[in-house]
C-alpha positions in Angstrom: 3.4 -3.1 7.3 0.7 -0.8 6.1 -2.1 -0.5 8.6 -5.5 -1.7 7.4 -8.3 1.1 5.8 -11.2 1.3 8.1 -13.2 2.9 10.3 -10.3 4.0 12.5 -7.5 4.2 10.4 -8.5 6.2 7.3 -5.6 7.2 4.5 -4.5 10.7 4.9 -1.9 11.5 2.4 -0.6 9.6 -0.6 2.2 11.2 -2.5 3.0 10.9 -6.3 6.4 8.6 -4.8 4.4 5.8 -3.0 4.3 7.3 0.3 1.4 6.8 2.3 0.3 9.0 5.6 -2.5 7.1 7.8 -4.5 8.8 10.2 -5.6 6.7 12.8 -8.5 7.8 15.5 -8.5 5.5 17.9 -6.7 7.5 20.7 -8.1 10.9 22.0 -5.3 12.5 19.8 -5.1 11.6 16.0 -1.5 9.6 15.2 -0.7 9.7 11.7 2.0 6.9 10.5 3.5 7.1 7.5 4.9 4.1 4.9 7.3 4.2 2.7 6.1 2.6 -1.3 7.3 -1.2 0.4 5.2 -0.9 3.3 7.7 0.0 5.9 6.9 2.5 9.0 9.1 5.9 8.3 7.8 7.8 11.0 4.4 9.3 13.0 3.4 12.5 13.9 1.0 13.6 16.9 0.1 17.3 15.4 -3.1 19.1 15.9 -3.2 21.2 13.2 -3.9 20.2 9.2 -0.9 22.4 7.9 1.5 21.3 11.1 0.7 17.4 9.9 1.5 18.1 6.5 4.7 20.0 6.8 5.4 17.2 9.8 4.9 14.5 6.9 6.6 16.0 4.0 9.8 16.4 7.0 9.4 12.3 7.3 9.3 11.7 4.0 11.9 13.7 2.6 13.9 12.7 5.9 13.8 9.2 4.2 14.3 9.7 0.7 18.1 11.3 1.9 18.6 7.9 4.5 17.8 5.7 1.3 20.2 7.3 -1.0 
C-alpha cells in the first residue's frame, strides 16, 4: 500500500509505467520506497546521493518488470 503524501513522506519519482518512488524523512537518513502501478512495495533504497537514488530506483523497477513477466 502506497504510503500517504505529507509532510514526511513526499513523492519522489513517478515513472511514465505507474511506478511511484516515495521519499520519506522521518529517520535521520531519507528511505525511499517504491510501488509498483497496484500499490504494492517493490523495493527501498537508503542512498545519499540524487543520482545514486535514481539509478538505485530505476534497478528496482526494472528488477520488477523482468519478475512480472
Amino acid at each position: 500500500m502506497i504510503s500517504q503524501i505529507d509532510l514526511f513522506n513526499q513523492l519522489f519519482y513517478r515513472s511514465d509505467d505507474g511506478f511511484v518512488a516515495i521519499i520519506c524523512y522521518d529517520q535521520d537518513i531519507a528511505d525511499i520506497n517504491v510501488y509498483a502501478p497496484d500499490g504494492e512495495w517493490c523495493g527501498a533504497t537508503r542512498a545519499s546521493n540524487h543520482y545514486t537514488r535514481m539509478a538505485d530506483i530505476r534497478h528496482i523497477i526494472n528488477y520488477r518488470k523482468q519478475w512480472q513477466s
